[in-house]
C-alpha positions in Angstrom: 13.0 13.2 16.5 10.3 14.6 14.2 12.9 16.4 11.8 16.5 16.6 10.3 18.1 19.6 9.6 18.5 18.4 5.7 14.8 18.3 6.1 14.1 21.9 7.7 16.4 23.1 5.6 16.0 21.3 2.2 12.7 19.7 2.7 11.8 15.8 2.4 13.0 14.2 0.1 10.3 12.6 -2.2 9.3 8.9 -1.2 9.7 7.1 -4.7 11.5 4.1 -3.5 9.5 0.8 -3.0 12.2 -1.4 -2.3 13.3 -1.9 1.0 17.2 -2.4 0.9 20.1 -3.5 3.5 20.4 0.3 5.0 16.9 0.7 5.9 15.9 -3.1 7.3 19.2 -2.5 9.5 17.5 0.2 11.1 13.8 -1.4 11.1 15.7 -5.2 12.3 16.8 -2.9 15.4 13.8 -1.2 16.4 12.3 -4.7 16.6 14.8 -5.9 18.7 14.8 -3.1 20.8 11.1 -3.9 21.4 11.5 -7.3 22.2 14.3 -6.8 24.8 12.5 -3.7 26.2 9.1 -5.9 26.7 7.2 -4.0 24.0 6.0 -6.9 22.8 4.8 -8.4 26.0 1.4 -6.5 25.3 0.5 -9.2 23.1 3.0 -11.9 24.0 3.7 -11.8 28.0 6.3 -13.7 29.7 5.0 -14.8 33.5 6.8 -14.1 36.3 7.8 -17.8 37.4 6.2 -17.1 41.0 3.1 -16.0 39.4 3.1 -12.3 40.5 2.4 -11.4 36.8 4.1 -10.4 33.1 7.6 -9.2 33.3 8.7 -8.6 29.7 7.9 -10.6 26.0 7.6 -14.2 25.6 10.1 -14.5 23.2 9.2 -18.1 22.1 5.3 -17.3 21.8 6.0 -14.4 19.9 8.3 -15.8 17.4 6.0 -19.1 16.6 2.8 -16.9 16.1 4.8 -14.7 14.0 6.0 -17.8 11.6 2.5 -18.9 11.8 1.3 -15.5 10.1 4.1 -14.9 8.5 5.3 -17.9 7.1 7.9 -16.2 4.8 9.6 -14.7 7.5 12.6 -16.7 8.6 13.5 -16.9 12.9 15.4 -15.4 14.1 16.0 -12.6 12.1 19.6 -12.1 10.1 20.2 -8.1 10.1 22.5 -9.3 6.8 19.5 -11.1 4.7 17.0 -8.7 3.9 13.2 -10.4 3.3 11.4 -8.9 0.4 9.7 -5.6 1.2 6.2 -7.1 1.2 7.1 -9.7 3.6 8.6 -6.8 6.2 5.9 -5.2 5.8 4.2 -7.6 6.8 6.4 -8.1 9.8 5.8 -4.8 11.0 1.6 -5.1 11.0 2.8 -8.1 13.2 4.8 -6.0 15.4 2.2 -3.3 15.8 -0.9 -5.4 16.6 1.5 -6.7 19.3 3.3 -3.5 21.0 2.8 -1.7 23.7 4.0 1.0 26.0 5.9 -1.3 28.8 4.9 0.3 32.2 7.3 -0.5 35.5 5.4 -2.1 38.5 6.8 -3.3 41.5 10.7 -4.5 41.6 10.8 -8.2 42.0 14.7 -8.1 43.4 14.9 -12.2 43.5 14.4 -12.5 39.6 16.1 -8.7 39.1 13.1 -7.7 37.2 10.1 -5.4 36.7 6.6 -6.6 37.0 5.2 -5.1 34.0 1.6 -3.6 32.6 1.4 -1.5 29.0 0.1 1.4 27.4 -1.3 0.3 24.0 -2.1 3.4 22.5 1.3 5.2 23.6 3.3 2.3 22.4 1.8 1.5 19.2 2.0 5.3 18.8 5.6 5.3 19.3 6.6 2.4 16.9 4.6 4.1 13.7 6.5 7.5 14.7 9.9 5.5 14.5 8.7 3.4 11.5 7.4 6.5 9.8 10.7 8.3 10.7 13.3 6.0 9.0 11.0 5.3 5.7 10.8 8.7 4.9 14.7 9.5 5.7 15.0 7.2 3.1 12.4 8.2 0.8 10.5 4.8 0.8 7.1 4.9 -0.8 5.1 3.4 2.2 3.9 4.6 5.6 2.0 3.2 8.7 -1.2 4.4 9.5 -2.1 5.1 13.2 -3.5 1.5 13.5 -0.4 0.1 12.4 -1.4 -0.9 8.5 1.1 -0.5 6.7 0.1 1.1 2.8 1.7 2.7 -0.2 2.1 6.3 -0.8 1.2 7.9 -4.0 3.0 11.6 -5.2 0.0 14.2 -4.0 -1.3 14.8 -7.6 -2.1 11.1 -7.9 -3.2 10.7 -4.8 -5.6 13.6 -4.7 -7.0 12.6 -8.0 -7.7 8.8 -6.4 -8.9 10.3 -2.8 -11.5 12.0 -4.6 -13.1 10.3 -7.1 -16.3 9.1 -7.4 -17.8 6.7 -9.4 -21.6 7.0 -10.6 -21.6 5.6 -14.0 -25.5 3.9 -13.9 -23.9 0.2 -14.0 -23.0 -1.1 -11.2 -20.1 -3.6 -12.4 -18.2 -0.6 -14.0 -18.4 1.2 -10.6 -17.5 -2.2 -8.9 -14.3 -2.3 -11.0 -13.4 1.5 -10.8 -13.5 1.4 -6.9 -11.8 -2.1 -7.0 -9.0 -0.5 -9.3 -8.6 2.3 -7.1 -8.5 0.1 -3.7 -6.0 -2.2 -4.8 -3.5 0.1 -6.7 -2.9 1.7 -3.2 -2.1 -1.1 -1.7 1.7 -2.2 -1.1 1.6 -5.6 -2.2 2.8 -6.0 -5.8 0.1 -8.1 -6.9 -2.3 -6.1 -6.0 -1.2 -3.2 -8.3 -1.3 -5.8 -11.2 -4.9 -6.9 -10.4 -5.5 -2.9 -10.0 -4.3 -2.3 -13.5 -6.5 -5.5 -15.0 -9.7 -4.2 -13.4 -9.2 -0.5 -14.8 -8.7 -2.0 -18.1 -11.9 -4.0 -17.5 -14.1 -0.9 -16.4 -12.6 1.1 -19.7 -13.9 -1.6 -22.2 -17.2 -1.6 -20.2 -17.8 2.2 -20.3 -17.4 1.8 -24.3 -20.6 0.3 -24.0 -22.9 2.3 -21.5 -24.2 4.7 -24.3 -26.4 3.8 -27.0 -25.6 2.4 -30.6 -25.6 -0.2 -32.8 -22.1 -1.9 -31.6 -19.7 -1.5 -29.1 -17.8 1.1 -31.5 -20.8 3.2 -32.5 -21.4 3.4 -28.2 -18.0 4.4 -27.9 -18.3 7.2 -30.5 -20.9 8.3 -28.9 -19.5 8.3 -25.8 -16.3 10.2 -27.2 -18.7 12.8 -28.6 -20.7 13.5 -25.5 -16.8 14.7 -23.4 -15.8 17.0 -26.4 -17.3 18.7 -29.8 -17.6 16.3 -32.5 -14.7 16.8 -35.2 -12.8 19.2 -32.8 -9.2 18.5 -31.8 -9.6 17.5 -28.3 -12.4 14.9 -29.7 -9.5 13.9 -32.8 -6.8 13.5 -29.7 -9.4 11.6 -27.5 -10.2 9.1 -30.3 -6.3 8.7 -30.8 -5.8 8.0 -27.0 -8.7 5.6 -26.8 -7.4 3.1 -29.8 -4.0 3.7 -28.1 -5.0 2.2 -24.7 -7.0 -0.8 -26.6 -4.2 -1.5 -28.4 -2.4 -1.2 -25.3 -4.4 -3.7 -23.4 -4.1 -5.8 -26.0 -0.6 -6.1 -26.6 0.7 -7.0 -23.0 -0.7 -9.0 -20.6 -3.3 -7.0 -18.5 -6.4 -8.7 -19.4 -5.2 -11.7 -21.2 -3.0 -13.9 -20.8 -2.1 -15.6 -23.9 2.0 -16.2 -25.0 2.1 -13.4 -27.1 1.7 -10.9 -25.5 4.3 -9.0 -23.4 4.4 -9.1 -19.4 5.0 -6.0 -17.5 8.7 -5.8 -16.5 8.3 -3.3 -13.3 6.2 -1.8 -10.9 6.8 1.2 -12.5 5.3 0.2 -15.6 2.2 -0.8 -14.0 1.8 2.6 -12.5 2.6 4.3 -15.9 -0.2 2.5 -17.4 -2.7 2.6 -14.4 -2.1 6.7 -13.8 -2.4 7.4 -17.5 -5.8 5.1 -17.9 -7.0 6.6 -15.1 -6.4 10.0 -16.3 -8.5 9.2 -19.6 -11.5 7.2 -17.6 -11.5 9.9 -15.7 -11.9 12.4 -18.0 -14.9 10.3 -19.7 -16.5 10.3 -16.7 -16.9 14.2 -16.2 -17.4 14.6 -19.6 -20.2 12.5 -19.6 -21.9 13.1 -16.0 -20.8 9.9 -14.5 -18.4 11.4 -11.5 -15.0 11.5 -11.7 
């Protein structure tokens, strides 16, 4: 089904959630199962006809030890009442979509009461991200599919808009290094990766202090300030305020530093409060000052 009536009617809801909870891996635990009963699987995993007249369904016991292998935090079989963290089903469901297919009926093989079986890849792994797709954004969770079956995180449009189009030209190639790196990793699902996102933002700000010339690093970054609004104008007073904020800022909790003093991020949603409203000022520096953006 492609819509709800709540949806027609009132629209989507937004997908802010990042947690996957009880409800939702319910519904994701049985269209695995479904898929492995059906023969989805079998694409990847075949189980052999025992007269050799070719695959008739999944290979229950080749799928499930390649699974542990590159999954190793996912526990066999699954338990539709313990829920894995939400990186680690993710991960699952890469798994299941590099190894679905479309099962296709062949011949009737009446001495085993089965079908000999062949699979559309495309129609299958089609299928799965549709019915993926479907029940994370009934539930509002932050993540999708893509058509080849990766899973990654979805930003609200304004953010993601901003990131989608940015480009980075600042004349040093490290700075443009960490900027794209920022913006790679802070779409990605995995927790970690959004912390590393936030650490290499903070890295490119304190090297654009220092692409303009001065005599120091806070003479460059005067400059710099002056060159994206008119010396001794508001927006220039405000920008100066917002620039000491975020040092102090990177300096008080632990983004690029790690010593005891200073305070770890709590939440996700901290780290994308401080990543969206660094990014907002780099990226204002960077138009102001010709370097893309």
């Amino acid at each position: 089904m492609s819509s709800y009536f709540t949806d027609r009617e009132y629209g989507a809801r937004p997908a802010t959630i990042d947690v996957i909870g009880d409800r939702l891996w319910a519904g994701l635990f049985t269209l695995i199962e479904t898929r492995i009963g059906d023969g989805s699987f079998g694409f990847r995993f075949p189980e052999q006809c025992p007269d050799g007249n070719g695959p008739c369904g999944c290979d229950v016991q080749a799928f499930s030890r390649v699974l542990g292998a590159e999954v190793p935090w996912i526990e066999w079989p699954f338990s539709v009442n313990e829920v894995p963290d939400t990186p680690v089903i993710l991960d699952l469901l890469e798994f299941c979509a590099s190894a679905v297919g479309e099962p296709i009926q062949g011949s009737y093989h009446s001495y085993f009461g089965h079908h000999h079986l062949s699979w559309n890849r495309d129609g299958g792994l089609a299928r799965f991200v549709a019915d993926v797709n479907l029940l994370f954004r009934r539930n509002a969770i932050a993540y999708e599919l893509t058509s080849s079956g990766q899973a990654r995180r979805l930003l609200p449009q304004p953010v993601a808009d901003v990131l989608g189009w940015a480009m980075f030209h600042t004349g040093d190639a490290e700075t443009d290094r960490l900027l794209e790196a920022a913006r790679q990793r802070f779409l990605s699902p995995k927790p970690e990766d959004r912390q590393d996102a936030l650490e290499k933002l903070w890295d490119a700000f304190e090297r654009l202090k220092t692409l303009e010339p001065g005599a120091n690093k806070r003479a460059q970054a005067e400059a710099m300030l002056d060159r994206v609004a008119t010396p001794d104008s508001g927006f220039r007073e405000a920008l100066g305020r917002e620039a000491a904020e975020l040092t102090s800022i990177g300096n008080s909790f632990r983004i690029r530093h790690s010593e005891t003093t200073q305070e770890t991020l709590t939440s996700l949603d901290q780290v994308d409060y401080l990543f969206t409203r660094m990014f907002a000022f780099v990226r204002v520096i960077l138009r102001g000052t010709g370097r893309g953006g």
